[in-house]
N, C-alpha and C positions, 0 to 999 in steps of 0.2 A: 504494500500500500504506500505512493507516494504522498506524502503530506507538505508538496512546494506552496502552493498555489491552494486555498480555501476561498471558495467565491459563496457568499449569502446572496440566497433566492429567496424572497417571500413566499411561504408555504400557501399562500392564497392567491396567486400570481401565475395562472397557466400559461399566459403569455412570455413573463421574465423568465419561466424554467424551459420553455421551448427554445430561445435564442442562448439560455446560458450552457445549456446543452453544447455546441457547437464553439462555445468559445477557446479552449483548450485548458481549465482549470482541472488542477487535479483532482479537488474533492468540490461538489456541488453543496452545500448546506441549504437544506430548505429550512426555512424559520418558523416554527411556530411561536416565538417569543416576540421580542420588543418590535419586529417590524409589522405584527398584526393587530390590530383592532380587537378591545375584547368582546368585541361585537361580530367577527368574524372566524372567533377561535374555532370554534366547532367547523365553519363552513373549510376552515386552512387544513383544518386534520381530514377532514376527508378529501381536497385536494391530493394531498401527499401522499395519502394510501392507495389514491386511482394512480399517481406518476409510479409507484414503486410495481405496480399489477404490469406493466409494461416490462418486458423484458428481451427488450430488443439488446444487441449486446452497447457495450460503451467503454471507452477507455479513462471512463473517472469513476470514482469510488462514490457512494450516494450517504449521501450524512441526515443528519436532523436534529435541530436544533430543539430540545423541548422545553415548557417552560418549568422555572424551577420550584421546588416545594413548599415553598411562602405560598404558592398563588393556588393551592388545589387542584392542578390540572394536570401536575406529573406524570399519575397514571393512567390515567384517561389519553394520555396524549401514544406512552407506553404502548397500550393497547390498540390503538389506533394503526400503528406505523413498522411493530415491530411481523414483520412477515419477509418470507423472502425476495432479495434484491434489496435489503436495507442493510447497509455498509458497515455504517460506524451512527453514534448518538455526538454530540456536542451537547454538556451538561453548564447552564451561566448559573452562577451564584453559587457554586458550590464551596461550602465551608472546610472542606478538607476529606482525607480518604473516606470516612465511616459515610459519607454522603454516596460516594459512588459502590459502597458495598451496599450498600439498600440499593442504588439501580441494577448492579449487577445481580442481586439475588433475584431480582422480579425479571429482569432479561433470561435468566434459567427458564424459568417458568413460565413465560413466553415464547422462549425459541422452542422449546422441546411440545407446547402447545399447538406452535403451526405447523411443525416436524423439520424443525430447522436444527441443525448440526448445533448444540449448549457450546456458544463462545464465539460462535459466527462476526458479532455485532461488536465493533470495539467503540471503547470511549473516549474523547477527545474531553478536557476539563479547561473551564474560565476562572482559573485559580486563586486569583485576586479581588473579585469582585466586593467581598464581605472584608470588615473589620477584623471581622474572626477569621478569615481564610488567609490574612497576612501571618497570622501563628502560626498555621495549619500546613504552611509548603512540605514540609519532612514528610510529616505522613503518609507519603503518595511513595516514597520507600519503605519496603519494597513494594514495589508497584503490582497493584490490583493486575490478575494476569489480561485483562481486557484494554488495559490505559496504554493508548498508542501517542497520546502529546499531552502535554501543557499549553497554553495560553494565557496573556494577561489582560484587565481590562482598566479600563481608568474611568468613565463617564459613571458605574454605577459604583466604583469606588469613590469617586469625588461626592456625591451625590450622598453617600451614606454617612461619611465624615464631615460632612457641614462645609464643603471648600466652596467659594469660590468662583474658583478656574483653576485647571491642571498645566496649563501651558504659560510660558517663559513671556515677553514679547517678543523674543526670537524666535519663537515658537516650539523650543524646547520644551520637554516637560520639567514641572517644578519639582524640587527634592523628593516630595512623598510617590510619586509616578517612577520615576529612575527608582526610587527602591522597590515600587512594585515589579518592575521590570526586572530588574538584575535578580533578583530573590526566582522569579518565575522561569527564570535560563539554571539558574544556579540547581533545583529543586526538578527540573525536567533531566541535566545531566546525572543529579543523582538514584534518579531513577532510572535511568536506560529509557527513554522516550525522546519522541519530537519535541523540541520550543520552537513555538509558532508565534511570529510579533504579533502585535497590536494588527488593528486596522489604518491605516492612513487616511483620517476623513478628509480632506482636500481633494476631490476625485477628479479635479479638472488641473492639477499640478504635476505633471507628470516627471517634470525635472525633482521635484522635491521627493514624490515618492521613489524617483531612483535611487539620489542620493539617501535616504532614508534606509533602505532596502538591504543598500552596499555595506553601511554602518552597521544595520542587523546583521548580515552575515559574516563583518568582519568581526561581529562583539561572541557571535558561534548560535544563532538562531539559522534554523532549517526550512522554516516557511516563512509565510505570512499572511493573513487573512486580507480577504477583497471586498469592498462592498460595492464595487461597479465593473462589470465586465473591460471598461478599459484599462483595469490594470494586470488584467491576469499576465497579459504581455511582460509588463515590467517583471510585476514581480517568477515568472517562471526565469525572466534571463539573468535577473539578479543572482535566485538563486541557486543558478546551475554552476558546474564548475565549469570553465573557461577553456580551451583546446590545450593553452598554455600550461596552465594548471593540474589537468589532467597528466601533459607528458610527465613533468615536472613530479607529480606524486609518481607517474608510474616505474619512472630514472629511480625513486631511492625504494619503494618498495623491490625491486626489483636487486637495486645493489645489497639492499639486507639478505636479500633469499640467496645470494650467490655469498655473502658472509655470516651465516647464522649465529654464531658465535660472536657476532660485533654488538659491542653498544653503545657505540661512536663510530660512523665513516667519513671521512674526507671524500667529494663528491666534486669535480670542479670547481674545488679552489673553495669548497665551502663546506662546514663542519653538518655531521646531522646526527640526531642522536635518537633514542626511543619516543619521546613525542612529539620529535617529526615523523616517526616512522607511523605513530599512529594518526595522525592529523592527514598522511599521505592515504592509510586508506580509509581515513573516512572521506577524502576526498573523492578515490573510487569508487566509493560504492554511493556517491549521488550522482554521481556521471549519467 
């Protein structure tokens, strides 16, 4: 399962999920959360159950956003969406692991109720969004066997702690954001999962989200979510690795495998040691 590119589709939007189809986003997320009307919730979950009955083949994974368990709709949404051709879940608000072991024990009991293979359906977590869920990053070690990423959020983080604004006027974010961010890469590597950035709300900035993009994955983020089909572009070339890049990992993996015994090589005039060796193939294996 690639996890470069997450594009949000309003789960009540047959028309947005027909064009996003085709855009080349890795994972589709269809939303039954904050992009629906709660006047529409019912009509977005049976949208999303009629797109997943379709099983034509497709080269992205199919997600779904459901809403979280403050709002009473969790399982009801659960029920709804969980049958075959449903990917992965994206879970916003979550306070930390014991949250995603209650979705994961009801996902049991759903997939083996439509006759779907128990573990089919992975989790995708919005880690940060609570007060409580800034305590909470560890506990996602070790990681629920279902958690394929991390992600972080700031709009319902700011919103909860009384701020404000989350942004610089340079449009950086303020101290409390950068910690939620950094703690969310930090807590995804110790997990062994994806960290997935933020969103970039600017959808008509296209130099800013590159640059943005570039920083994510020089800081060691693997995707990053889309909320308008034109950025899937950016964000897939950001975070692909580079022709250059790729030789370059393949040069020292390659000169370890011919010195196994080494744990420093001299490489063209340049020293490499074990995590370069490893940063080389994590390079490979996003290629």
């Amino acid at each position: 399962m690639r996890l470069r590119s997450l594009l949000f589709v309003p789960g009540d939007s047959e028309k947005k999920f027909a064009k996003a189809r085709g855009i080349g986003a890795d994972v589709l997320i269809l939303d039954l959360e904050d992009s629906v009307a709660p006047s529409m919730k019912e009509a977005a979950r049976a949208h999303v159950a009629a797109f997943l009955d379709d099983q034509a083949p497709r080269d992205w994974s199919f997600f779904v956003r459901v809403n979280p368990f403050d709002t009473g709709l969790t399982f009801d949404d659960l029920a709804a969406v969980v049958k075959p051709g449903l990917d992965g879940l994206l879970i916003p608000k979550a306070n930390g692991a014991a949250d995603i072991e209650r979705i994961g024990a009801e996902l049991d009991r759903l997939e083996a109720k439509a006759g779907m293979i128990v573990g089919t359906v992975k989790i995708a977590v919005v880690a940060t969004e609570t007060p409580l869920a800034m305590f909470n990053l560890g506990s996602y070690t070790p990681p629920h066997p279902r958690l394929v990423a991390l992600t972080w959020g700031a709009e319902d983080l700011a919103a909860a702690i009384g701020a404000t604004g989350n942004k610089e006027e340079d449009g950086h974010w303020t101290d409390p954001y950068r910690l939620a961010r950094s703690l969310c890469l930090y807590a995804s590597a110790s997990a062994g999962v994806a960290p997935v950035d933020t969103l970039y709300a600017d959808f008509r900035n296209p130099e800013g989200l590159e640059a943005d993009c570039r920083r994510a994955r020089r800081d060691g983020f693997t995707g990053r979510i889309a909320i308008h089909p034109d950025q899937v572009a950016i964000i897939n070339r950001c975070f692909s690795p580079s022709g250059e890049e790729i030789a370059e990992a393949q040069m020292i993996v390659d000169a370890f495998a011919a010195s196994p015994d080494a744990g420093t090589l001299g490489i063209d005039g340049k020293m490499y040691d074990i995590p370069h060796l490893k940063a080389a193939r994590r390079t490979l294996a996003s290629a």
